[in-house]
C-alpha positions as CSV (number, residue, x, y, z in Angstrom):
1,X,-20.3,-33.2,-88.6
2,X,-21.3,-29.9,-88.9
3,X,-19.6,-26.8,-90.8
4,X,-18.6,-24.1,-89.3
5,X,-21.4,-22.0,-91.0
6,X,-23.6,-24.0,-89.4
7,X,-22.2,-23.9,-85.7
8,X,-22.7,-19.9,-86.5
9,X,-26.1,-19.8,-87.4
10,X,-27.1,-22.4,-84.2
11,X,-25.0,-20.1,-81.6
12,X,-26.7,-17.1,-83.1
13,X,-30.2,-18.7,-83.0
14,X,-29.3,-19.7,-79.3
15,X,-28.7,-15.7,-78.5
16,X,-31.9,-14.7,-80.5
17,X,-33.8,-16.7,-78.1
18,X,-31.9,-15.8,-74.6
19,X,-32.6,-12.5,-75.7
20,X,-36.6,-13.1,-76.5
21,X,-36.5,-14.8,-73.1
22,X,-35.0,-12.0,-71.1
23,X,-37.3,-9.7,-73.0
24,X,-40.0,-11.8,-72.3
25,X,-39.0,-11.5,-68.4
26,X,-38.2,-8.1,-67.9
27,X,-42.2,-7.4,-69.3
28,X,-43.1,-9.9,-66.8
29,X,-41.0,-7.6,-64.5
30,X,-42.6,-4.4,-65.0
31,X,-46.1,-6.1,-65.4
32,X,-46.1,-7.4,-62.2
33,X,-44.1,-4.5,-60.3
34,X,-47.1,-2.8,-59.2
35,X,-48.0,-5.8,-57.0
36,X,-44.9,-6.7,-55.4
37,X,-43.6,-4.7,-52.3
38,X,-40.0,-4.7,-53.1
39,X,-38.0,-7.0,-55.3
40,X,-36.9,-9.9,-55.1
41,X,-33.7,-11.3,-54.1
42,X,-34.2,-13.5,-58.0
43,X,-34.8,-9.6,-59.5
44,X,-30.8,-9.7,-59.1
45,X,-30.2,-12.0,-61.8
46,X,-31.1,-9.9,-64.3
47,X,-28.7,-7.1,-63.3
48,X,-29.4,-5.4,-66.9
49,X,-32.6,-4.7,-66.1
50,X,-32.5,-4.5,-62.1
51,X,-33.3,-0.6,-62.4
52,X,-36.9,-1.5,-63.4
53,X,-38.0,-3.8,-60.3
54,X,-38.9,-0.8,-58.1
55,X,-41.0,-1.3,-55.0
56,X,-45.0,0.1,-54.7
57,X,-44.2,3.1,-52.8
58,X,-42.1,4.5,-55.2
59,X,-43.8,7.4,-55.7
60,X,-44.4,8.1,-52.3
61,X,-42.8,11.4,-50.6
62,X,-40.5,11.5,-47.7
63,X,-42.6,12.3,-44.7
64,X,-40.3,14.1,-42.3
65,X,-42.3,14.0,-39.0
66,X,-40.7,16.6,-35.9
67,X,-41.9,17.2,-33.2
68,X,-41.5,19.2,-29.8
69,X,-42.7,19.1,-25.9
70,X,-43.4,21.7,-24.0
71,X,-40.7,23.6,-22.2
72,X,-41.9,22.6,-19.0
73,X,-41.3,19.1,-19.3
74,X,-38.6,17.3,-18.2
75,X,-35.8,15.0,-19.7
76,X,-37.3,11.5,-18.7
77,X,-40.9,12.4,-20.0
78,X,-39.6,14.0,-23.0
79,X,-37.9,10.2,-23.3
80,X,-41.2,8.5,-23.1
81,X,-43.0,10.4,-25.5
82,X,-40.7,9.8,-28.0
83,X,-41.8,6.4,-27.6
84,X,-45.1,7.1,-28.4
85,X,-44.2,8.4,-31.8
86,X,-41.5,5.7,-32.7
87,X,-44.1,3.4,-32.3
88,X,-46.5,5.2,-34.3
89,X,-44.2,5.7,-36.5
90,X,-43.1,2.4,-37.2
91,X,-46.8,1.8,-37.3
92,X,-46.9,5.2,-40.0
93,X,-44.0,3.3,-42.0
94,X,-46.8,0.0,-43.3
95,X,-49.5,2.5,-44.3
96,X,-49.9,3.9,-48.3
97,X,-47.8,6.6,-48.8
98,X,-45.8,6.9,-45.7
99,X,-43.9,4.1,-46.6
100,X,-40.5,6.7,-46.6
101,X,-41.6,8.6,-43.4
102,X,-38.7,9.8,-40.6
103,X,-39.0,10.5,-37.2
104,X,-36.6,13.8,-36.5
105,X,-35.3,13.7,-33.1
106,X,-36.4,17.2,-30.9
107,X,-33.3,18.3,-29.6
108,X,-32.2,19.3,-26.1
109,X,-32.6,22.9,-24.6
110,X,-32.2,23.8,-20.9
111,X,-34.2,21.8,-19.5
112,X,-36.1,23.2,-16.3
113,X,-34.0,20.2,-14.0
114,X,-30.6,21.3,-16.0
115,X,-29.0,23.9,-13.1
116,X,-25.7,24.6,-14.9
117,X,-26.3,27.6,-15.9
118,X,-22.9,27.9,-17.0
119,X,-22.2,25.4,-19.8
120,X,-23.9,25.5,-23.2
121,X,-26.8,23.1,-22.6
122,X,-28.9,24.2,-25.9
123,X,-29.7,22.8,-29.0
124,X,-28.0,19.0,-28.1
125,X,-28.6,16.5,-30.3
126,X,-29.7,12.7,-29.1
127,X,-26.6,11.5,-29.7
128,X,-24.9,13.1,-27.2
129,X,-27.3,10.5,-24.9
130,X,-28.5,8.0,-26.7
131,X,-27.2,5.3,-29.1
132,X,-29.0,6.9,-32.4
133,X,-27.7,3.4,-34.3
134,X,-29.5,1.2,-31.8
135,X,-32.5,3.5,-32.2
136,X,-32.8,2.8,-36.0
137,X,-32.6,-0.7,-35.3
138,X,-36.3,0.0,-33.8
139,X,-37.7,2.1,-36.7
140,X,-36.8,4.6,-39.4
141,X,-35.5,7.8,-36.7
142,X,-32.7,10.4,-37.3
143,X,-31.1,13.5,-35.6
144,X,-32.1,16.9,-36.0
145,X,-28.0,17.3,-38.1
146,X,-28.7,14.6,-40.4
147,X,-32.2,16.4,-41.0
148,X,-30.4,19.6,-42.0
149,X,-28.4,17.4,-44.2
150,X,-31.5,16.2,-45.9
151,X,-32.6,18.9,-46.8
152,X,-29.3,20.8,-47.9
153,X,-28.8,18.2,-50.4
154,X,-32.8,18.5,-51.5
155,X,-33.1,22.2,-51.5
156,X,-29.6,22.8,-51.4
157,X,-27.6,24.3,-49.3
158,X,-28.6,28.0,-49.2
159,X,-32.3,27.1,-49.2
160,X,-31.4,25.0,-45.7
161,X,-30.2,28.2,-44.3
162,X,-34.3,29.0,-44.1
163,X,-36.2,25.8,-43.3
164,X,-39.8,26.1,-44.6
165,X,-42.0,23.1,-43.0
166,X,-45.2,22.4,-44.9
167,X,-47.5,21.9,-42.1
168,X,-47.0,22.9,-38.4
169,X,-50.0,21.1,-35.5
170,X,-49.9,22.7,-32.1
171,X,-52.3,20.7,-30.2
172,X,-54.0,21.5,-27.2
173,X,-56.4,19.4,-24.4
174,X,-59.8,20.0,-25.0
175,X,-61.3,21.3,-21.9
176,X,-63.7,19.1,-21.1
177,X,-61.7,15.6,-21.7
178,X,-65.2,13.3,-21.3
179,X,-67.6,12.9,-23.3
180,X,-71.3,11.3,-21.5
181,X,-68.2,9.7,-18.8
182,X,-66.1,7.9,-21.9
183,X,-62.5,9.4,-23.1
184,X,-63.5,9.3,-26.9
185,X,-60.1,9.8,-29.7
186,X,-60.8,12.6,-31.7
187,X,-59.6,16.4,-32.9
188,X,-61.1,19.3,-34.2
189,X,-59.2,22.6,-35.3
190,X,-59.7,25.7,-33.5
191,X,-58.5,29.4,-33.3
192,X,-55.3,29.7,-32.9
193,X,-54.5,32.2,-30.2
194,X,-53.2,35.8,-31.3
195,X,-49.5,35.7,-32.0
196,X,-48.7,32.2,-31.6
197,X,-48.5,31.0,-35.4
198,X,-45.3,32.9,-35.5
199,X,-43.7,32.4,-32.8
200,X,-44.4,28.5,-32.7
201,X,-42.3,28.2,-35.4
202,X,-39.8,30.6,-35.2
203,X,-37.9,29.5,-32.5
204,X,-38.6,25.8,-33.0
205,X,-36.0,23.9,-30.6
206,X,-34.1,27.1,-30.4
207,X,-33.2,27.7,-33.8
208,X,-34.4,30.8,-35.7
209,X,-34.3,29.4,-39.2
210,X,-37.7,28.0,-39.2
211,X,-41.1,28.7,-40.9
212,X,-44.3,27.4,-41.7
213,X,-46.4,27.4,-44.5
214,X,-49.8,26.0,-42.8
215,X,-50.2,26.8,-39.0
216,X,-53.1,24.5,-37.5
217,X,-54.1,24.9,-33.7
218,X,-55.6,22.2,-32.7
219,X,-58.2,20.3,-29.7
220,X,-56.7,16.8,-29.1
221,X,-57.4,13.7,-27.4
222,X,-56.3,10.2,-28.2
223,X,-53.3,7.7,-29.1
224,X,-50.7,8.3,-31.4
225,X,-52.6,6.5,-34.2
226,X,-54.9,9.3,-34.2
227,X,-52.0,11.5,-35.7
228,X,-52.6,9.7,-39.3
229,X,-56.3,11.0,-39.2
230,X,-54.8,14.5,-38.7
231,X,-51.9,14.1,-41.4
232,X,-54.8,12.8,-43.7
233,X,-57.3,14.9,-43.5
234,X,-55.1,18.1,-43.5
235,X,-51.9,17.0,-45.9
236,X,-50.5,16.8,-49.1
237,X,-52.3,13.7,-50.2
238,X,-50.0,10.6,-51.0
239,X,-48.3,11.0,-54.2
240,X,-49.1,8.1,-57.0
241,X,-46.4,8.5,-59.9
242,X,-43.2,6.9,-60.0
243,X,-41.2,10.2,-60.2
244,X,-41.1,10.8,-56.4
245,X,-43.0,14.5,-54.9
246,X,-40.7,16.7,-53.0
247,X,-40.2,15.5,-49.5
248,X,-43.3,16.5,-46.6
249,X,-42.4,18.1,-43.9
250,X,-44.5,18.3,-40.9
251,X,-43.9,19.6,-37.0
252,X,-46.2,18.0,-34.1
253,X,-45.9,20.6,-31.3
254,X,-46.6,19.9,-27.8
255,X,-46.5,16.2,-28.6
256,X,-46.8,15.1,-24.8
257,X,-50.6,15.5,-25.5
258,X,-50.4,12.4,-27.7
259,X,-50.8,9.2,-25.9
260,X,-49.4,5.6,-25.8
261,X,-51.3,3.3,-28.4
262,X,-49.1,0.5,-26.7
263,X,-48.2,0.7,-23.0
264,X,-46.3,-1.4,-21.6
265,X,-46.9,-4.4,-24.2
266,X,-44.1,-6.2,-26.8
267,X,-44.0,-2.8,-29.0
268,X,-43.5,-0.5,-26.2
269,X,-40.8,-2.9,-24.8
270,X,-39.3,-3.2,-28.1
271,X,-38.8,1.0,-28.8
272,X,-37.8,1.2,-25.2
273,X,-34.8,-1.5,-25.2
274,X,-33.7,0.0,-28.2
275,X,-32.8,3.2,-26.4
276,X,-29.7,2.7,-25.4
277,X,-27.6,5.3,-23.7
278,X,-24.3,6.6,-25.6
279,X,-21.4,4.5,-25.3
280,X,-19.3,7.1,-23.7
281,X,-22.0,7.2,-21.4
282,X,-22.2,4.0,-20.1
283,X,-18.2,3.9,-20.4
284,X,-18.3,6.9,-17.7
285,X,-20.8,5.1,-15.5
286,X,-18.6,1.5,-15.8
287,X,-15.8,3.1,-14.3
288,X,-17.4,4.5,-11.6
289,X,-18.8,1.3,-10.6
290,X,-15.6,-0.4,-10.8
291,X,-13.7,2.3,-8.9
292,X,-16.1,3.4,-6.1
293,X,-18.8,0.1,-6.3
294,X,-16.5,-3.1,-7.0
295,X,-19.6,-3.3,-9.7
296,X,-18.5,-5.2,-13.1
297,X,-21.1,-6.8,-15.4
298,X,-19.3,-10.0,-15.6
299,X,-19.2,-10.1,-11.9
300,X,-22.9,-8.8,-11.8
301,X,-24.3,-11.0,-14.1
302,X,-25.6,-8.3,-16.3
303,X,-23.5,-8.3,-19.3
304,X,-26.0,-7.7,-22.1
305,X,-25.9,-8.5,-26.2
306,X,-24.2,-5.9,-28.1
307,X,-27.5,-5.7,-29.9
308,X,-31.1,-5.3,-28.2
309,X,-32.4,-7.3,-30.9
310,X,-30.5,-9.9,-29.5
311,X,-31.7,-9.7,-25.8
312,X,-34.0,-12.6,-24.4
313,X,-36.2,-12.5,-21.7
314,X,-34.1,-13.7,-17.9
315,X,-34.5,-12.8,-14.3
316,X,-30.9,-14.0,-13.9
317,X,-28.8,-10.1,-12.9
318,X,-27.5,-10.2,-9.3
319,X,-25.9,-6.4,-9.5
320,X,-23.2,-5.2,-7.7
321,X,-22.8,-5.0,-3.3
322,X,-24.6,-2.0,-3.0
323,X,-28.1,-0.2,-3.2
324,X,-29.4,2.3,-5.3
325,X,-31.4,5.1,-3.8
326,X,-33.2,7.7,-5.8
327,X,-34.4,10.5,-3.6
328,X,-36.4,13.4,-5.7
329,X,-36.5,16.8,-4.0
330,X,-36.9,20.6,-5.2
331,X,-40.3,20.4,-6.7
332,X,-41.7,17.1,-5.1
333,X,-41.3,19.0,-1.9
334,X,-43.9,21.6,-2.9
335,X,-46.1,19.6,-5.2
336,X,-46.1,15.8,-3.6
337,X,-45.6,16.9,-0.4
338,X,-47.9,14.5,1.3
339,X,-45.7,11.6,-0.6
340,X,-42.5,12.7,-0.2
341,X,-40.1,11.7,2.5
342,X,-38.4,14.0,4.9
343,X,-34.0,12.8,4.8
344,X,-34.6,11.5,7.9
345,X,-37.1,9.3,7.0
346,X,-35.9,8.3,3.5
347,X,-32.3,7.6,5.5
348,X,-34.1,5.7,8.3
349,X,-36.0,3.5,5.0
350,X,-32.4,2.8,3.6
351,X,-30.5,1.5,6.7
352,X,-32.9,-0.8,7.2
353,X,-33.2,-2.6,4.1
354,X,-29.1,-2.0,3.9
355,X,-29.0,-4.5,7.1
356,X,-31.6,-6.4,5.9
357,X,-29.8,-7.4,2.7
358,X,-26.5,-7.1,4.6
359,X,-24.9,-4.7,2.4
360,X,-22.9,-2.1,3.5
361,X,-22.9,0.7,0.5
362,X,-25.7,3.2,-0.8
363,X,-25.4,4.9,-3.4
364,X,-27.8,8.1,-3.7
365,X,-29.1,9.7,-6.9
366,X,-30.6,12.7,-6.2
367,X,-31.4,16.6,-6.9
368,X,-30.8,17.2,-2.8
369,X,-29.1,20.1,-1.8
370,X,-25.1,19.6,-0.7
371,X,-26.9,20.4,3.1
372,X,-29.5,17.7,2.7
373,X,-26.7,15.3,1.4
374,X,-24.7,15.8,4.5
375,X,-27.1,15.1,7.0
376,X,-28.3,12.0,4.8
377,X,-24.9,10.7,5.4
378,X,-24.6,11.6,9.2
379,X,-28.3,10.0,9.9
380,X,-26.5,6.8,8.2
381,X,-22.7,7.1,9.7
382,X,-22.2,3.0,10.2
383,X,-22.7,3.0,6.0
384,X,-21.1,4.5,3.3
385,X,-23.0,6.5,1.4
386,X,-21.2,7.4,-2.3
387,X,-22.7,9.8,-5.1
388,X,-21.5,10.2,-8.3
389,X,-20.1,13.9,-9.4
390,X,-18.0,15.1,-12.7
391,X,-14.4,14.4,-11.7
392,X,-13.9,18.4,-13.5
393,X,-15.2,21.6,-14.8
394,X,-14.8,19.9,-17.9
395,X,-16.0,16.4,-17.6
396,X,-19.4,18.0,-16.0
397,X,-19.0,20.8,-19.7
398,X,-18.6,17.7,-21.6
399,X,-21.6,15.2,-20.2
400,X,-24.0,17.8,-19.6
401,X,-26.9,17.9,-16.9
402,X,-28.1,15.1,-19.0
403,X,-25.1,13.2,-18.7
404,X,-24.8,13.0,-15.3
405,X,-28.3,12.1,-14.9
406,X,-27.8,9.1,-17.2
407,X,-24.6,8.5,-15.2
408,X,-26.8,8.4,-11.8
409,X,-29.5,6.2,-13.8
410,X,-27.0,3.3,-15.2
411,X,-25.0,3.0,-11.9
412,X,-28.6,2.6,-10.1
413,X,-29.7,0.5,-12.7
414,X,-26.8,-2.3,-11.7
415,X,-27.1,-1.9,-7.7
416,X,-28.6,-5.4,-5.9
417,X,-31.8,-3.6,-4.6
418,X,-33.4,-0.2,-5.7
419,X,-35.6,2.0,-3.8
420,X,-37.4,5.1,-5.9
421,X,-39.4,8.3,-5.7
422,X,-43.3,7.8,-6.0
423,X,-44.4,8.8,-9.5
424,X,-40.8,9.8,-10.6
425,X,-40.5,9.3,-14.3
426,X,-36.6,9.3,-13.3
427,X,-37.8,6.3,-10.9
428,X,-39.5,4.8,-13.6
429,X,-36.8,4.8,-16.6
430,X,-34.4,3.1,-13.5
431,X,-37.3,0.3,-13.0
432,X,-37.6,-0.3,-17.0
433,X,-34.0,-0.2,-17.4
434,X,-33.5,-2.9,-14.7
435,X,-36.6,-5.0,-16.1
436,X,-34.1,-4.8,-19.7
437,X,-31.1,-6.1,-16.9
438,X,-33.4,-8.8,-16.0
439,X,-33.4,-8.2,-12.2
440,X,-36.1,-9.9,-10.0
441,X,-39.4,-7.6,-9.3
442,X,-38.8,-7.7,-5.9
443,X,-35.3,-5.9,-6.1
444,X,-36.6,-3.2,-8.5
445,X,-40.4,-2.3,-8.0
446,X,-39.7,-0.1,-4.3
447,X,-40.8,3.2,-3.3
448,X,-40.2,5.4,-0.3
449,X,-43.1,5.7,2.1
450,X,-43.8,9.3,3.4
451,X,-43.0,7.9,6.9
452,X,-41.0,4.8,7.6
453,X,-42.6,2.2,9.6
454,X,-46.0,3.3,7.4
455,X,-45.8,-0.3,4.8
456,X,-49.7,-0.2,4.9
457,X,-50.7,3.1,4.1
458,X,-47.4,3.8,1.5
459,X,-48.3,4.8,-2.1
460,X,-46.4,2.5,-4.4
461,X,-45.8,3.1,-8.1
462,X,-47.4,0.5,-10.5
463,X,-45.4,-2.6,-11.7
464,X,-44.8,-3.0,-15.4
465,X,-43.2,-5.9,-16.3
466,X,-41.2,-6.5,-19.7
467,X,-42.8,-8.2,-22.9
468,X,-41.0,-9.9,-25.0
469,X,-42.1,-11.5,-27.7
């Protein structure tokens, strides 16, 4: 039997070697830190030493990566080139020291479409539209707030009140787009025109607390991919040491120059389901069906996950009793006139698909005049023809242009059948949100003729199916 002298010495021979052996772990730890890309859920065991298991990109900055459009474009293109860089970015996010890089959401100013001249439409953040949440479900993306927050608590506060952005690209087409027939990605800098380095950055999204330190004008043409080259060649070089840089900050400005590296496959699908609208939104646009449609997703078939990570390919949505018509006027008038229908003809279009798919109701989204509206619904008395407006003054202050427009878009994108605007990007946002739905092609994919009776000789839009994966 031992003594108890003894039992002391084994117990502290027993810690002397736990102790070699979590010494000789946490070397193994650090040795091998530089090769792993983030730690290991077995890293947690040894909560002593878990503050040494750091990933390989430590010492890479924060890329902070804004951008803007220019004025004149509208809200639904403005939505689909911020897929273009959330797929770059996420692309951005698996390359050597961008592993930390954000996608700053450019707000919402007065659109050229907004009318409402008298509610503050300037400076609205994306979540007054979109669920932000469900967007950072696709990759790393944040509002323009929650950027002024970041750099509050980096700079602190006082230095927020002056935002100072490292590098500023305004891009430009090149004026001769071909080169020997072929479209060939590149860039090349040129001179910037007198006065605009200033005034780029000055009044970026309509705030007046911005400035640049490197102003860069430059010839563009290619994919969003192509961006990297730029931020490479002209940047702050990736950092190396473990003690983090100071963030990067960079503004992309007229960003609609930048084109799809994907379009239309599984990572275009994949940014663009994760755009979904803002739940008061949709809660606006669910009672309207219910009131005015007899529309319900249970009774539609189009109840959807709570999560778009969750959704899985079906062609299974029926949609409510009614049709969806979206009739673009104002400028398509003017500049697609050869294209665009005249209300007689676009009404003479609905009544007879309404009788052909025996449904009685129409709903109309559409910029028309309150004259043109009328005589839509006289040249289509034996139907009733419904349209969705603010219930108030301050319903209409509270949604926005924007709102209402989103409103418009979800109620068309539960209707049985849908009949759009040729080359519309409001069209086209209704045809991707239905493919989401999982509607047949058939009830989604139409477009007004110029001239009813004209099937053969009608422009249609393209079809673009969903991808999953």
């Amino acid at each position: 039997m031992s003594s108890p002298s003894s039992s002391v010495l084994q117990k502290a021979y027993r810690n002397a070697v736990i102790q070699l052996w979590y010494a000789f772990l946490l070397a193994q730890i650090v040795s091998t830190a530089h090769v792993r890309q983030v730690c290991e859920r077995r890293d947690a065991f040894f909560d002593t030493f878990y503050s040494v298991c750091l990933p390989t990109d430590a010492g890479a900055p924060v890329t902070y990566l804004l951008y803007d459009v220019n004025p004149g474009e509208g809200f639904n293109l403005r939505r689909d080139v911020y897929i273009r860089l959330a797929v770059f970015l996420k692309h951005l996010k698996t390359q050597p020291g961008y592993q930390h890089s954000k996608l700053v959401l450019a707000p919402w100013s007065y659109l050229v479409h907004w009318r409402s001249r008298h509610i503050d439409q300037g400076r609205l953040l994306w979540n007054n539209f979109f669920d932000v949440p469900s967007l950072q479900r696709y990759t790393d993306v944040i509002d323009m707030d929650e950027f002024f927050a970041d750099y509050a608590r980096t700079h602190g506060t006082r230095a927020a009140q002056q935002v100072t952005v490292d590098e500023v690209y305004q891009l430009r087409h090149y004026d001769h787009m071909l080169e020997n027939g072929a479209f060939v990605d590149k860039f090349e800098e040129h001179a910037c025109p007198q006065g605009n380095r200033g005034t780029a950055v000055e009044h970026l999204f309509g705030y007046t607390n911005f400035s640049g330190s490197s102003f860069r004008c430059l010839f563009f043409q290619g994919s969003a991919m192509l961006l990297q080259r730029v931020l490479d060649k002209y940047g702050r070089q990736p950092g190396t040491n473990r003690v983090a840089p100071s963030p990067r900050y960079v503004v992309v400005l007229n960003a609609e120059i930048v084109l799809h590296d994907y379009w239309g496959n599984v990572d275009y699908w994949e940014a663009r389901r994760s755009m979904r609208f803002a739940k008061p939104l949709v809660a606006v646009a669910n009672q309207f069906r219910l009131a005015y449609l007899n529309s319900s997703d249970e009774h539609d078939r189009t109840v959807r996950p709570a999560r778009w990570t969750d959704e899985r390919a079906h062609r299974s949505a029926q949609g409510g009793s009614y049709l969806c018509a979206h009739l673009r006027r104002v400028d398509f008038l003017d500049g697609r006139e050869k294209t665009t229908p005249t209300i007689q003809s676009a009404a003479l279009q609905i009544r007879a698909k309404l009788l052909e798919l025996g449904l009685r109701t129409v709903f109309v989204a559409s910029d028309c005049s309150r004259t043109e509206f009328h005589n839509l619904k006289n040249y289509l008395k034996r139907f009733r023809v419904v349209r969705y407006e603010p219930e108030s003054y301050e319903q209409r202050a509270t949604l926005k242009d924007g709102g209402v427009a989103i409103v418009d878009q979800l109620v068309c994108s539960y209707a049985r059948y849908f009949i759009g605007t040729y080359e519309s990007t409001f069209t086209y946002r209704i045809y991707e949100e239905r493919e989401i739905l999982g509607f047949a092609q058939d009830l989604t994919f139409n477009t007004f003729c110029k001239h009813e009776n004209d099937d053969v000789a009608c422009e249609k839009n393209t079809v673009w199916p969903i991808v999953y994966d």
